[in-house]
C-alpha positions as CSV (number, residue, x, y, z in Angstrom):
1,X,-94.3,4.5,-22.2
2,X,-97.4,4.9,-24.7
3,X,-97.5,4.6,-28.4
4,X,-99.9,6.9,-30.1
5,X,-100.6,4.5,-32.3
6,X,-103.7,1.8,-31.5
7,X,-106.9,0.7,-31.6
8,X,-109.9,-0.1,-29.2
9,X,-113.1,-2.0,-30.7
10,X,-116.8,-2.2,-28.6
11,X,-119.6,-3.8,-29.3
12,X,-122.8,-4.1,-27.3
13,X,-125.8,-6.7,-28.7
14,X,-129.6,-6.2,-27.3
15,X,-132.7,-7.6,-28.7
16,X,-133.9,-4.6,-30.4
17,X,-130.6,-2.9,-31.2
18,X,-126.8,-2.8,-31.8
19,X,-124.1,-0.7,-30.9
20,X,-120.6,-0.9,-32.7
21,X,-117.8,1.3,-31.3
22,X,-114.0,1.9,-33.3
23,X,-111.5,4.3,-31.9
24,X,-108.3,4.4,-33.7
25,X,-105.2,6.5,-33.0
26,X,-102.0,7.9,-34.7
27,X,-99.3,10.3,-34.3
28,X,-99.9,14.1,-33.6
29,X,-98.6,16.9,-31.8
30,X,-101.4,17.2,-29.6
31,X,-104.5,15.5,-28.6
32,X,-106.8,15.9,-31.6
33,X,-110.4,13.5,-31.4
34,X,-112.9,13.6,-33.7
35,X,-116.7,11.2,-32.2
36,X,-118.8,10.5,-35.2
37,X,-122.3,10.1,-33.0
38,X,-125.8,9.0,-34.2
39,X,-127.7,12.3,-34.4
40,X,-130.1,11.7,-31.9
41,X,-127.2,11.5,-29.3
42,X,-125.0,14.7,-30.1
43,X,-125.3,16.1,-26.7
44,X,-122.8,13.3,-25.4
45,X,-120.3,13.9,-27.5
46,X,-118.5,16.5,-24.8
47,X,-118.9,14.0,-22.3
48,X,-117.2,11.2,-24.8
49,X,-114.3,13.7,-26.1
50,X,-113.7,14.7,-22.2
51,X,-112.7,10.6,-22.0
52,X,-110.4,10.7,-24.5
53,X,-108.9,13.5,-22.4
54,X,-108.6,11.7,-19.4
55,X,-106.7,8.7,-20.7
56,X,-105.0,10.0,-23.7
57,X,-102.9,13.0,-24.0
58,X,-101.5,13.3,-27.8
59,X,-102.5,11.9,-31.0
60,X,-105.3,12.0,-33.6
61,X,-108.2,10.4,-33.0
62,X,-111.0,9.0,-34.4
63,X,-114.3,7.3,-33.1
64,X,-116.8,5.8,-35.0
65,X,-120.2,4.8,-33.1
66,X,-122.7,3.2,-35.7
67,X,-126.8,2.7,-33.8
68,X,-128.1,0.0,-35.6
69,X,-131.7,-0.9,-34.2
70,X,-135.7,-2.0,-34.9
71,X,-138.0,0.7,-35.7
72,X,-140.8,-0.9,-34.6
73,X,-139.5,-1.6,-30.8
74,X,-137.7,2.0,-30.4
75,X,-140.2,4.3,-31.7
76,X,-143.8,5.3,-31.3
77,X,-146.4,7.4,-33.1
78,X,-147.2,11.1,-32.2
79,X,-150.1,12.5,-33.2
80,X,-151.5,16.3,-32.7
81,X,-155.0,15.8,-32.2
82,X,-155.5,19.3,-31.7
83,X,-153.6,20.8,-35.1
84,X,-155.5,18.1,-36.9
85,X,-158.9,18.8,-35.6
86,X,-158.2,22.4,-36.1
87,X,-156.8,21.4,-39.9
88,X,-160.1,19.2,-40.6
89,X,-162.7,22.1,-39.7
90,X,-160.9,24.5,-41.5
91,X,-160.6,22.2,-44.5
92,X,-164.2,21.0,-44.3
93,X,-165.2,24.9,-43.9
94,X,-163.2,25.8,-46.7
95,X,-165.0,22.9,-49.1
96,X,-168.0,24.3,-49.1
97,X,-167.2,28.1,-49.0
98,X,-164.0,29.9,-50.1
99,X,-163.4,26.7,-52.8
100,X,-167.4,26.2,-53.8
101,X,-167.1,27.2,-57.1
102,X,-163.6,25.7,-58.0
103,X,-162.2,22.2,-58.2
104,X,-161.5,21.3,-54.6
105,X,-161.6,18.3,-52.2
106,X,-161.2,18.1,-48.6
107,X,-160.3,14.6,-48.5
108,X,-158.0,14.5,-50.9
109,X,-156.0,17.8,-49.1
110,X,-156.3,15.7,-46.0
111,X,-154.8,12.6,-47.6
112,X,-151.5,14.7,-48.0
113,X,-151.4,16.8,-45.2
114,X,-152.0,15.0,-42.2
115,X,-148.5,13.4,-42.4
116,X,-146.5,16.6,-41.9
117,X,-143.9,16.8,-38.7
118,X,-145.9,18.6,-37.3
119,X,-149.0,16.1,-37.7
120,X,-147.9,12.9,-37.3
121,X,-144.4,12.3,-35.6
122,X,-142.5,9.3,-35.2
123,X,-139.9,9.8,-32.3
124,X,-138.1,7.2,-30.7
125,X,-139.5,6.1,-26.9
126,X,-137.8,7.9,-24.3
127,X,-137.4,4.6,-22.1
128,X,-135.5,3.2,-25.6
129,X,-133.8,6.1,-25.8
130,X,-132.5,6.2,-22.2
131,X,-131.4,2.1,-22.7
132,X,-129.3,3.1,-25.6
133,X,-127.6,5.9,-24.0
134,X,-126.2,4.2,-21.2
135,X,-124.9,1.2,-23.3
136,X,-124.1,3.7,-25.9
137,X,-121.2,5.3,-23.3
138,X,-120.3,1.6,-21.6
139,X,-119.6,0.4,-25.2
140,X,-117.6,3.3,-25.6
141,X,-115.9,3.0,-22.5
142,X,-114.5,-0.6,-23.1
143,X,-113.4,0.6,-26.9
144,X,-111.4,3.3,-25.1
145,X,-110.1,0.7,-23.0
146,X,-109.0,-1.3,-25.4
147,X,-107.4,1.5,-27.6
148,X,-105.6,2.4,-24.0
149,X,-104.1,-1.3,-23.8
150,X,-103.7,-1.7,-27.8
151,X,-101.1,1.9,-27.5
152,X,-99.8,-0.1,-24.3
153,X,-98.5,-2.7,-25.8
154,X,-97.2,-0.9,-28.9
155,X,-95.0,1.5,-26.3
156,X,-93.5,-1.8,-24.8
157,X,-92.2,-2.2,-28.2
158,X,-90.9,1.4,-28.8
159,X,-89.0,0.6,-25.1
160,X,-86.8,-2.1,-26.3
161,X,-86.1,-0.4,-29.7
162,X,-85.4,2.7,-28.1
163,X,-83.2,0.7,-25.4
164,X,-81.5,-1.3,-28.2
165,X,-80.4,2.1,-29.6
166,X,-79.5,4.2,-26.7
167,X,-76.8,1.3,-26.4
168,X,-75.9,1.4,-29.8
169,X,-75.3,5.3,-29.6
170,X,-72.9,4.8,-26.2
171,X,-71.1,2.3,-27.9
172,X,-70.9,4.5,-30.5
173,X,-69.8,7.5,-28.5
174,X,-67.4,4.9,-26.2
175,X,-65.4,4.6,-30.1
176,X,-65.0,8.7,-30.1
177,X,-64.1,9.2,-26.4
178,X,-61.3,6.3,-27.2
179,X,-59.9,8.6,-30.0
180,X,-59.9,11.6,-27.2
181,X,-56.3,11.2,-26.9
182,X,-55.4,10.7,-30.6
183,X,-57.3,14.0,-31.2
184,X,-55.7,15.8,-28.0
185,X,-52.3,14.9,-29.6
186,X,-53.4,16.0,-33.3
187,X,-54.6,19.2,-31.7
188,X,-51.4,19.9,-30.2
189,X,-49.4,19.2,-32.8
190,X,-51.7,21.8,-34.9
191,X,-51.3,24.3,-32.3
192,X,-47.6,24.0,-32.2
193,X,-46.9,24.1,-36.1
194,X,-49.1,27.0,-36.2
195,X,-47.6,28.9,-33.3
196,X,-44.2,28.1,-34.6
197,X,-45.4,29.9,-38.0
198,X,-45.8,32.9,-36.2
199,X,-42.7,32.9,-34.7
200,X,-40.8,33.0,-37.9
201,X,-42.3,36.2,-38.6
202,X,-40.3,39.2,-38.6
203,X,-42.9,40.9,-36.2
204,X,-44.8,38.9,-33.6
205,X,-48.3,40.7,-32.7
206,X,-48.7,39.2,-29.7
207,X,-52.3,39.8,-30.0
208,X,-52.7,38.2,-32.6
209,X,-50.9,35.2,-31.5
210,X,-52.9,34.7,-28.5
211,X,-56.4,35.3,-30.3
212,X,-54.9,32.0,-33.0
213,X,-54.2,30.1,-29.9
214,X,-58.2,30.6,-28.1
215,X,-59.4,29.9,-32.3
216,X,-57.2,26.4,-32.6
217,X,-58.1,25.8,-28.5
218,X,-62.1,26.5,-29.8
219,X,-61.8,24.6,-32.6
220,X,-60.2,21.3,-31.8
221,X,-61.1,20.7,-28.3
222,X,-64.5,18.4,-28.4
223,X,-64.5,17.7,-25.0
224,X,-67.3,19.5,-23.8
225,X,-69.6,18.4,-27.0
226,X,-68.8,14.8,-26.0
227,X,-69.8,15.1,-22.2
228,X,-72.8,16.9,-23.1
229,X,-73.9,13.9,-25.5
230,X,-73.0,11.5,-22.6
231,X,-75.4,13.3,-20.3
232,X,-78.5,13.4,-22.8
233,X,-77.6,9.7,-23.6
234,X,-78.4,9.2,-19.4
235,X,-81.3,11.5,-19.7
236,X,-82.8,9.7,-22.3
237,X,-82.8,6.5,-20.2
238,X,-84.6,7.6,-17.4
239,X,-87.0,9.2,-19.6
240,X,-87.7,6.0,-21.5
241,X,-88.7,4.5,-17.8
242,X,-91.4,7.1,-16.8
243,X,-94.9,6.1,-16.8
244,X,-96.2,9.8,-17.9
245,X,-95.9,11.3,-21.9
246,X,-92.7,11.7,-22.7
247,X,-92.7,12.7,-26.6
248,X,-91.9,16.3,-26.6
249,X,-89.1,16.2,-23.6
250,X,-87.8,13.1,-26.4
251,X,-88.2,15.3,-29.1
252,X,-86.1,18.0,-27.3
253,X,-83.4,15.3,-26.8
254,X,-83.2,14.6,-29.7
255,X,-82.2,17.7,-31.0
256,X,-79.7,19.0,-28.7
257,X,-78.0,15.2,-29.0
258,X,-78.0,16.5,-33.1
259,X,-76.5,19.7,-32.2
260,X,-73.7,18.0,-30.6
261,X,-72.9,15.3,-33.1
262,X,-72.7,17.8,-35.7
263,X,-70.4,20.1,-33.5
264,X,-68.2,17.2,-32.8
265,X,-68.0,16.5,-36.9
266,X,-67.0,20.3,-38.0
267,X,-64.0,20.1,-35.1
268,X,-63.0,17.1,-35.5
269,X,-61.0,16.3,-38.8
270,X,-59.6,12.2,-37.8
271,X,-61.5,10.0,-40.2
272,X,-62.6,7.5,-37.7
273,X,-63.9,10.3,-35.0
274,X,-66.0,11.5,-38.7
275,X,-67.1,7.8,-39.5
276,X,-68.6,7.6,-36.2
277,X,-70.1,10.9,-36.4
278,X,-71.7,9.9,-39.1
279,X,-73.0,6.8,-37.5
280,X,-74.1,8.5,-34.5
281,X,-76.3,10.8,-36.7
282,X,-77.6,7.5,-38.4
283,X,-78.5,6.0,-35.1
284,X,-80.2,9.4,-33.9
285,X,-82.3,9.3,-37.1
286,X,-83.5,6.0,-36.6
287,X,-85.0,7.1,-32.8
288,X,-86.2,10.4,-34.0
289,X,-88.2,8.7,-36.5
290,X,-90.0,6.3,-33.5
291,X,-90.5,9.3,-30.9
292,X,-92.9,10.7,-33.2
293,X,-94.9,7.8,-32.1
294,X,-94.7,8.2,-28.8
295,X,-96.9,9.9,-26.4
C-alpha cells in the first residue's frame, strides 16, 4: 500500500554547474504531473512525465528542476562572419552614397547592430549541454526515487490505521449481530400485534394481510444488511494487503459498507442496535477520510 502523499529531493554538484530536483505529491483522482524544466531542456519533459507514469499511478504532482551553472564554462560565442561582412559593405556603401548628404555614420550603426541574434550568439557548448542532460535525468531519477520510498513509508502508516479500524468496525458490528436475537424477538412480537389487529376486523382481506406481513418481514429483518457488511469488512482486509493501487476499489467499499449501515439504522428501531449504527458510520468516516490518500 502507497500514500499519495510524499516527497523525493535530488541534487547533483559539478564544477561548472548545479542541478536541484523536488517532486512532491498529494491526493488526486488520477495521475496529474506537472515538470517545471529549464528552457533549454523542454524536449525531455515527455521522457520525465513517462517516469512518473511508470512508478506512480494517482496523485498530483509536481516537479521542480532549477539549472544553476557558469556562463563562462557552458557557453561559447557565435559569430556570422558572413551576415556581418555582408552588413559592413553595405554600411560602408551606404556612408558615402544613399546617406552622403545627411547625418550618417557607419561606425556608429555598426556599434549597435553587430550584436543582434542573428550577429553575435551566445549558445551553450553542445558537449556542456549533453553533460547536463544526462545528470539532469539521473538527478531526477533518484528524486523520483525518493518520492517513491517517502509515499512508501507514509502507506505503512495508512496500513495500521486502516487495520486498527477494520477491527474497530467488527467489533462494532460483533455488538449488532449480538442484538440479532433481541431484534428477531421485537420483530415478531410486531408482526404478531399487528396481525392480531387485523383479525379483529370485521372483514379480513386476505390480501391485504399477507402484503403487511412481506412489509413488517422487509422492514425488520436486518439480516442480510449485516452479512453484507461482514463480507466488505473481509474484503477490505485483503485489499489493505495488496501491493498494487487500491484507492478506488477502497473508495467503492466504502460506500456500499455506508449503504448498509444506514439500511440497518432505518429497520432497526432498539436504541443500542441505533447507537452502534451510529458508531459504525463514525468509524467508516474516519477511513473514508484516509483512503483519499491512498493510491
Amino acid at each position: 500500500m502507497k500514500s499519495m502523499t510524499g516527497y523525493g529531493h535530488g541534487e547533483c554538484q559539478k564544477t561548472d554547474y548545479q542541478i536541484v530536483v523536488d517532486i512532491k505529491s498529494v491526493n488526486h483522482r488520477f495521475l496529474d504531473a506537472q515538470v517545471r524544466l529549464p528552457r533549454e531542456y523542454n524536449h525531455i519533459e515527455l521522457e520525465l512525465k513517462n517516469k512518473l507514469k511508470d512508478q506512480l499511478s494517482r496523485g498530483r504532482v509536481e516537479c521542480f528542476i532549477t539549472l544553476t551553472k557558469e556562463a563562462a564554462s557552458s557557453q561559447e560565442l557565435s559569430i556570422n562572419w558572413a551576415v556581418l561582412d555582408a552588413l559592413v559593405k553595405e554600411v560602408a556603401e551606404a556612408e558615402f552614397h544613399r546617406y552622403q548628404d545627411q547625418p550618417f555614420s557607419a561606425e556608429k550603426f555598426l556599434e549597435g547592430a553587430v550584436m543582434h541574434p542573428s550577429i553575435v550568439e551566445v549558445k551553450e557548448k553542445k558537449e556542456a549541454t549533453d553533460e547536463i542532460e544526462i545528470d539532469l535525468i539521473k538527478t531526477f531519477n533518484e528524486a523520483l526515487d525518493a518520492l517513491y520510498v517517502s509515499r512508501q513509508t507514509e502507506g505503512t502508516g495508512l496500513h495500521s490505521f486502516f487495520e486498527e479500524y477494520i477491527n474497530l468496525l467488527k467489533e462494532e458490528l460483533n455488538r449488532v449481530l449480538l442484538k440479532t436475537n433481541e431484534l428477531k424477538q421485537e420483530h415478531y412480537d410486531k408482526l404478531k400485534q399487528k396481525m392480531e389487529e387485523l383479525m379483529t376486523e370485521t372483514l379480513v382481506d386476505e390480501s391485504r394481510l399477507l402484503s403487511e406481513v412481506a412489509i413488517l418481514v422487509d422492514k425488520g429483518d436486518v439480516t442480510e444488511e449485516l452479512d453484507r457488511l461482514s463480507v466488505h469488512l473481509q474484503s477490505m482486509e485483503q485489499l489493505i494487503e495488496k501491493e498494487s493501487p487500491i484507492g478506488k476499489e477502497m473508495d467503492f467499499l466504502i460506500q456500499e459498507m455506508n449503504r448498509e449501515v444506514n439500511t440497518i439504522g432505518s429497520k432497526s428501531t432498539n436504541l443500542d442496535v441505533k447507537s452502534s449504527v451510529i458508531q459504525l458510520k463514525t468509524l467508516i468516516e474516519k477511513i473514508r477520510e484516509q483512503v483519499q490518500n491512498i493510491e
